[in-house]
N, CA and C atoms as a LAMMPS dump frame, in Angstrom:
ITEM: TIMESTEP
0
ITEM: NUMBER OF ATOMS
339
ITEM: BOX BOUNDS ff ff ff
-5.0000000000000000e+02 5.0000000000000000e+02
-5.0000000000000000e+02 5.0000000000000000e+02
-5.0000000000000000e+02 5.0000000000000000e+02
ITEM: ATOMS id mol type element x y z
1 1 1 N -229.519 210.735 433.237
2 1 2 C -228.381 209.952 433.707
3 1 3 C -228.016 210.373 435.129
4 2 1 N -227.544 209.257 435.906
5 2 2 C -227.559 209.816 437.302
6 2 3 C -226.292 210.193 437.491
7 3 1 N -225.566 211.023 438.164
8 3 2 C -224.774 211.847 438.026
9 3 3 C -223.703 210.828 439.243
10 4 1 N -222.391 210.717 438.528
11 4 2 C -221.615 209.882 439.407
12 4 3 C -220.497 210.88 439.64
13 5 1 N -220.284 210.785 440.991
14 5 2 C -218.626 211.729 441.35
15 5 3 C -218.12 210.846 442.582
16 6 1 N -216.597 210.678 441.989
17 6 2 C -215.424 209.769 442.863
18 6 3 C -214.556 210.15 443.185
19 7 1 N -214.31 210.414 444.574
20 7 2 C -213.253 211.301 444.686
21 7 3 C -212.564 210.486 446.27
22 8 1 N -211.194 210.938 446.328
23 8 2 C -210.666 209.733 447.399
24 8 3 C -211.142 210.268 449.165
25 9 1 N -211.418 208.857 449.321
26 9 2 C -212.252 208.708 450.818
27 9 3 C -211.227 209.399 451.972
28 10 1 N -211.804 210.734 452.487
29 10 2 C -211.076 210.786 453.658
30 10 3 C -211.044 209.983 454.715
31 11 1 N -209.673 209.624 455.464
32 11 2 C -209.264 209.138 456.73
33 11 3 C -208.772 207.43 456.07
34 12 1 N -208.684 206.726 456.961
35 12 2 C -208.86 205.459 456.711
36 12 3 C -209.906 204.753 456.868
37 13 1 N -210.123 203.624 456.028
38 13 2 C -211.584 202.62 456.395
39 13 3 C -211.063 201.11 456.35
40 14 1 N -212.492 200.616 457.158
41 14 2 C -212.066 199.274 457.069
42 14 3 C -213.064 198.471 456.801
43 15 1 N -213.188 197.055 456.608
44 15 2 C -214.09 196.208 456.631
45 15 3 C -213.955 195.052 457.925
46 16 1 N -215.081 194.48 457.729
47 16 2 C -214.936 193.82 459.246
48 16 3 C -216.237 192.652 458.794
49 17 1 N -215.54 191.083 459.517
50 17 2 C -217.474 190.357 458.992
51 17 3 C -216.345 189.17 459.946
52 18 1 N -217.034 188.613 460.533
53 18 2 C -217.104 187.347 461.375
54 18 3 C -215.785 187.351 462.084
55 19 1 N -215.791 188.527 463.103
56 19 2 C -214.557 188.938 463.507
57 19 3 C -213.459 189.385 462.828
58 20 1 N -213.126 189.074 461.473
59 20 2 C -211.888 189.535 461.256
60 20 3 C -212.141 190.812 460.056
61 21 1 N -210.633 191.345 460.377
62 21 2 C -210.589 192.41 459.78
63 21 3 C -210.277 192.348 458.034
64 22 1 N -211.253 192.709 457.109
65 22 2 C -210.944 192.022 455.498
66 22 3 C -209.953 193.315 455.126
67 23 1 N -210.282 194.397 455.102
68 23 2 C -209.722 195.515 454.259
69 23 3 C -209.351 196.81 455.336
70 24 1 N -207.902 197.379 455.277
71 24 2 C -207.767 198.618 455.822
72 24 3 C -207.29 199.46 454.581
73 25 1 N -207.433 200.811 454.683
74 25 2 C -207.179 201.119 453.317
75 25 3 C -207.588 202.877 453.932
76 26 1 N -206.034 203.831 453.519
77 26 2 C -206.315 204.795 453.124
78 26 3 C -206.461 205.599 451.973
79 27 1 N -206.476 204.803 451.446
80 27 2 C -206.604 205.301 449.702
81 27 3 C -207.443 204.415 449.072
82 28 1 N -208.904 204.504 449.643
83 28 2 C -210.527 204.08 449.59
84 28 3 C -211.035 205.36 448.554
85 29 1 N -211.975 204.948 448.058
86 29 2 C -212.47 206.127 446.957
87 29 3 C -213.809 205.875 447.342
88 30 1 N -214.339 207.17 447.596
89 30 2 C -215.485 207.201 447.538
90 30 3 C -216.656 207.894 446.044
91 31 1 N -217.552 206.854 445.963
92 31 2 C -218.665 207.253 444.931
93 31 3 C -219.916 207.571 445.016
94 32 1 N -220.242 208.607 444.775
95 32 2 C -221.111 209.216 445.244
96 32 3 C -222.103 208.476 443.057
97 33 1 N -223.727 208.538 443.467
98 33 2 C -224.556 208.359 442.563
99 33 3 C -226.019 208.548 442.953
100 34 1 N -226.124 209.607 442.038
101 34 2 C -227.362 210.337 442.021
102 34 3 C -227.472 210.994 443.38
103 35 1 N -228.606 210.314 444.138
104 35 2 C -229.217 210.882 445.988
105 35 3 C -228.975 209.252 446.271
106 36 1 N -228.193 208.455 446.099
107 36 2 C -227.879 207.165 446.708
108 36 3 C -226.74 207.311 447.714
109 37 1 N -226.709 206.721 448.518
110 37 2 C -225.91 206.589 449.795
111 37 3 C -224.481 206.914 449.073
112 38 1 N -223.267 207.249 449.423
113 38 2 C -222.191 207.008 448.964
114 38 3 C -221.456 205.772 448.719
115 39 1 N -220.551 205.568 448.308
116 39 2 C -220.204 203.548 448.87
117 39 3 C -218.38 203.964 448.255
118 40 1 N -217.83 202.918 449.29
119 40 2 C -216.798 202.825 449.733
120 40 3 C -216.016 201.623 448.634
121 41 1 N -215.272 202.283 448.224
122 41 2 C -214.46 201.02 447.628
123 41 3 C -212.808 201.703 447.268
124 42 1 N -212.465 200.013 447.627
125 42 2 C -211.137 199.471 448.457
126 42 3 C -210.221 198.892 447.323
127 43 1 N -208.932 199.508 447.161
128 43 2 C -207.703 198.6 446.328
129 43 3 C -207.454 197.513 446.81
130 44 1 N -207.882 196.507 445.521
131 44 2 C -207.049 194.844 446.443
132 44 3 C -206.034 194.887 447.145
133 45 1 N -205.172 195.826 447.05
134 45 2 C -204.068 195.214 447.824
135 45 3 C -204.231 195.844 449.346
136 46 1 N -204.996 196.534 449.735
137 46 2 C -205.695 196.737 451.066
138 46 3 C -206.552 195.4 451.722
139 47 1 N -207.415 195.137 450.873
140 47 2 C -207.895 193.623 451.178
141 47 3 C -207.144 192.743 451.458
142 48 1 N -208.001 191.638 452.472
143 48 2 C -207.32 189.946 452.67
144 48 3 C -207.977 189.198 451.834
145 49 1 N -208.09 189.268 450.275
146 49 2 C -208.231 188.865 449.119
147 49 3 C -208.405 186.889 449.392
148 50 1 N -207.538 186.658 450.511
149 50 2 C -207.944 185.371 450.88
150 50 3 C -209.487 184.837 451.327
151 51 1 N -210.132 185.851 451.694
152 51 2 C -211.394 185.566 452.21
153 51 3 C -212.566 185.825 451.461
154 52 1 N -212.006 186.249 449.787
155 52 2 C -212.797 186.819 448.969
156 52 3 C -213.285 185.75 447.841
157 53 1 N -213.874 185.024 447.525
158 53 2 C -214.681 184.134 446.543
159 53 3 C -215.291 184.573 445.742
160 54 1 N -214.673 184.783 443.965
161 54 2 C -215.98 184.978 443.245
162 54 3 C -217.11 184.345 442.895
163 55 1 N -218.336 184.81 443.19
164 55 2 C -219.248 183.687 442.88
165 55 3 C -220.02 184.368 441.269
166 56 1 N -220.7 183.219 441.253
167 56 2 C -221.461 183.085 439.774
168 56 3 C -222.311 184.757 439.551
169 57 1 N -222.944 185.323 440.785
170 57 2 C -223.566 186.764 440.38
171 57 3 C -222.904 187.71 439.603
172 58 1 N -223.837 188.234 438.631
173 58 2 C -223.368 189.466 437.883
174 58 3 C -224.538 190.255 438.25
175 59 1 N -224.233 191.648 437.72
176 59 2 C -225.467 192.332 437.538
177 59 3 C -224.841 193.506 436.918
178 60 1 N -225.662 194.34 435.866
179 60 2 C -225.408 195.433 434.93
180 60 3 C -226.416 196.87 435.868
181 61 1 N -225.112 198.108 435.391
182 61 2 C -225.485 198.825 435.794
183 61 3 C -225.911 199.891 434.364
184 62 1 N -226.474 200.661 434.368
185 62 2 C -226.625 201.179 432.947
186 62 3 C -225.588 202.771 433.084
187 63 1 N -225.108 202.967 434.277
188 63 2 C -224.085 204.102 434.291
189 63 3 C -222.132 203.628 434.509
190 64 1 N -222.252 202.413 435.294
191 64 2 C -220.944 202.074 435.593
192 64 3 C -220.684 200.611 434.576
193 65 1 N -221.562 199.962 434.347
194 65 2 C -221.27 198.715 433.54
195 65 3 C -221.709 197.68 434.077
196 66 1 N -220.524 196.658 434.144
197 66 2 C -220.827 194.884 434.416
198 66 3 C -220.094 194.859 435.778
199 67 1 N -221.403 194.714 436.912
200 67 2 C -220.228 193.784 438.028
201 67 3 C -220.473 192.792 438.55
202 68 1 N -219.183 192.104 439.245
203 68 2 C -219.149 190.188 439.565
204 68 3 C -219.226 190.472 440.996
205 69 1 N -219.786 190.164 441.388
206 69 2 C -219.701 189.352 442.88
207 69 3 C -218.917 188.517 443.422
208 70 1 N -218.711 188.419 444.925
209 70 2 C -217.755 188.024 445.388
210 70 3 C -218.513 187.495 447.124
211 71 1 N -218.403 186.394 447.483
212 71 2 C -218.751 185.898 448.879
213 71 3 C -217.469 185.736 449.678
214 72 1 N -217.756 186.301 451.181
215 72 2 C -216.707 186.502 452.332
216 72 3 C -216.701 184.931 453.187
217 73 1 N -215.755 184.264 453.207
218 73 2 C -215.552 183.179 453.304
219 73 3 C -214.666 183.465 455.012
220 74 1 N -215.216 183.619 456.418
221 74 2 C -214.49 183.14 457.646
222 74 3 C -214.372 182.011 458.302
223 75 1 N -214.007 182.454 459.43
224 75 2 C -214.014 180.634 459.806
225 75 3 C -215.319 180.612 460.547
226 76 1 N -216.156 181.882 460.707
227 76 2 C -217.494 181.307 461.042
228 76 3 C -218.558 181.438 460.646
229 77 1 N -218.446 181.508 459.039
230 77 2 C -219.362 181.956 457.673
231 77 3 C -219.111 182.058 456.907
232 78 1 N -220.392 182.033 455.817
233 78 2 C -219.892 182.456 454.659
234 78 3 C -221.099 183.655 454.112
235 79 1 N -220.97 184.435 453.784
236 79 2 C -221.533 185.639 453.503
237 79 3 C -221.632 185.84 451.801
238 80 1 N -222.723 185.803 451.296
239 80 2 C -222.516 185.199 449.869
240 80 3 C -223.188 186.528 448.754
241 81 1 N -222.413 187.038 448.508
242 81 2 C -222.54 187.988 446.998
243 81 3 C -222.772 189.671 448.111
244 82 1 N -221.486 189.553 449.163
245 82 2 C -220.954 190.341 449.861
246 82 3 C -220.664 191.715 449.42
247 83 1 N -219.676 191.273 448.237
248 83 2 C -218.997 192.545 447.791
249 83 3 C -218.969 192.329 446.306
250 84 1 N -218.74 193.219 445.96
251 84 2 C -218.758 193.381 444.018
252 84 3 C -217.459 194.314 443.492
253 85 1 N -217.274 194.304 442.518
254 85 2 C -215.964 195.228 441.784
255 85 3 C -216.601 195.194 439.791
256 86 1 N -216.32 196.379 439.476
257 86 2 C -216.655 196.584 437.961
258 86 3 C -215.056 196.517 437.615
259 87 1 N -215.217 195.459 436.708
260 87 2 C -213.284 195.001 435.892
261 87 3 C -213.327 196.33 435.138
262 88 1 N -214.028 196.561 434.034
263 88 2 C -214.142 196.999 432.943
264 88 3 C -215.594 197.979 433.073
265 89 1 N -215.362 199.279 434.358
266 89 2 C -216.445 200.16 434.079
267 89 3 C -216.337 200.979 432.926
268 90 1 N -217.822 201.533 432.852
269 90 2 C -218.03 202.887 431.995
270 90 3 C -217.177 204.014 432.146
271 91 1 N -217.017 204.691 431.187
272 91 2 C -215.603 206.055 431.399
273 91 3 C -216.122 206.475 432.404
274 92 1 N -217.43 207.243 432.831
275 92 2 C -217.696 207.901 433.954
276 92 3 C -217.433 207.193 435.499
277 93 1 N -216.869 205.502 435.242
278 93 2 C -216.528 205.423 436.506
279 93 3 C -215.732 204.735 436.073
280 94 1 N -214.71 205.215 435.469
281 94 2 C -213.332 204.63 435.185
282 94 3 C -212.15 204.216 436.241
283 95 1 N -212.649 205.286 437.188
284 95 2 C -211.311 205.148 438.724
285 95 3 C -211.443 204.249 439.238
286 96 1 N -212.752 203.08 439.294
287 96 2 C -213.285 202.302 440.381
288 96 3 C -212.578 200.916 439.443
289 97 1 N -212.38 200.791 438.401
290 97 2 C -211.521 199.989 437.685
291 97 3 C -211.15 198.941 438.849
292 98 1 N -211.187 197.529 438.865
293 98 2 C -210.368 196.341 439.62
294 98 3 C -210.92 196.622 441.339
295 99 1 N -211.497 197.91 441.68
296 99 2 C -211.912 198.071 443.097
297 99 3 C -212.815 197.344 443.557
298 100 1 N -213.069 196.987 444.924
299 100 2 C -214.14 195.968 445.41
300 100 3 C -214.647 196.749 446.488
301 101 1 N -216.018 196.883 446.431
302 101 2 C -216.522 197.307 447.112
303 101 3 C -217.325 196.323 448.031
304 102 1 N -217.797 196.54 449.381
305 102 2 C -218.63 195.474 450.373
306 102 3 C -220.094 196.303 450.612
307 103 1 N -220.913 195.368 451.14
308 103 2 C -222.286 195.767 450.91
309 103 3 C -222.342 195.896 453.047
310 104 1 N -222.893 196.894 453.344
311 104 2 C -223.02 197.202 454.741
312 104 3 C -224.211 196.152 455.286
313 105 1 N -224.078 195.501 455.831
314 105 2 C -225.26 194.514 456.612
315 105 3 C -224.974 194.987 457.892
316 106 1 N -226.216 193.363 458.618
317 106 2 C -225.723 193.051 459.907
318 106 3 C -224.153 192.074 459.86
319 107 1 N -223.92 191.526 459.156
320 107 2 C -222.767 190.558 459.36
321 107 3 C -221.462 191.482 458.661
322 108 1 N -221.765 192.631 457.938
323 108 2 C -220.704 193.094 457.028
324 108 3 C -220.174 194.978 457.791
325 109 1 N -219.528 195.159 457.98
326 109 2 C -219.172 196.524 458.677
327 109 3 C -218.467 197.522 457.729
328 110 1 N -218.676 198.146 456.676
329 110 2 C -217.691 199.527 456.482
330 110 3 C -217.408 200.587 457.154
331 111 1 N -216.452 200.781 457.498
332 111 2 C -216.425 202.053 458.89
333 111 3 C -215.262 202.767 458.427
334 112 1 N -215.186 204.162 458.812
335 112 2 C -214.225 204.852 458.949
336 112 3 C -213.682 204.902 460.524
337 113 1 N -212.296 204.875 460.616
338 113 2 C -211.483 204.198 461.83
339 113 3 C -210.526 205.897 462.006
């Protein structure tokens, strides 16, 4: 089993995709899994939840559970199965509960600010 640890993201972070700014947030959690990159995820109410679309993608994880997808909707794109959030994770990633996380591209930015 790959070993998951979440613990809250120092500083502030943000998101960023077709100029505008989606999420500032100092109370970002970071998740660390297995030797995988870390990844950043954000309380809705840090998000501009306006620009957020769930779309039809799911996908199962066999350590955190079921997550939905979500496409970033600006006024000069649309960026499609962007970001994801687990409603209802596994106990071992119980904190990430309702959180949305964004996927780092060329069009998508997570940064610490």
């Amino acid at each position: 089993m790959a070993k998951i640890t979440i613990r809250k993201a120092d500083g502030t972070w943000t998101v960023r995709a077709g100029g505008a700014v989606l999420a500032e947030s100092r109370n970002a959690l970071e998740l660390t899994e297995g030797n995988y990159p870390f990844v950043i995820y954000f309380p809705r109410e840090d998000i501009a939840m306006a620009f957020l679309e769930e779309s039809d993608k799911s996908s199962h994880c066999p350590f955190k559970g079921d997550a939905r997808y979500y496409s970033i909707h600006t006024k000069s794109q649309t960026i499609d199965n962007a970001a994801w959030s687990y409603e209802s994770p596994k106990p071992a990633a119980a904190e990430i509960a309702g959180l949305i996380a964004f996927f780092t591209t060329s069009k998508v930015a997570v940064e610490r600010v």
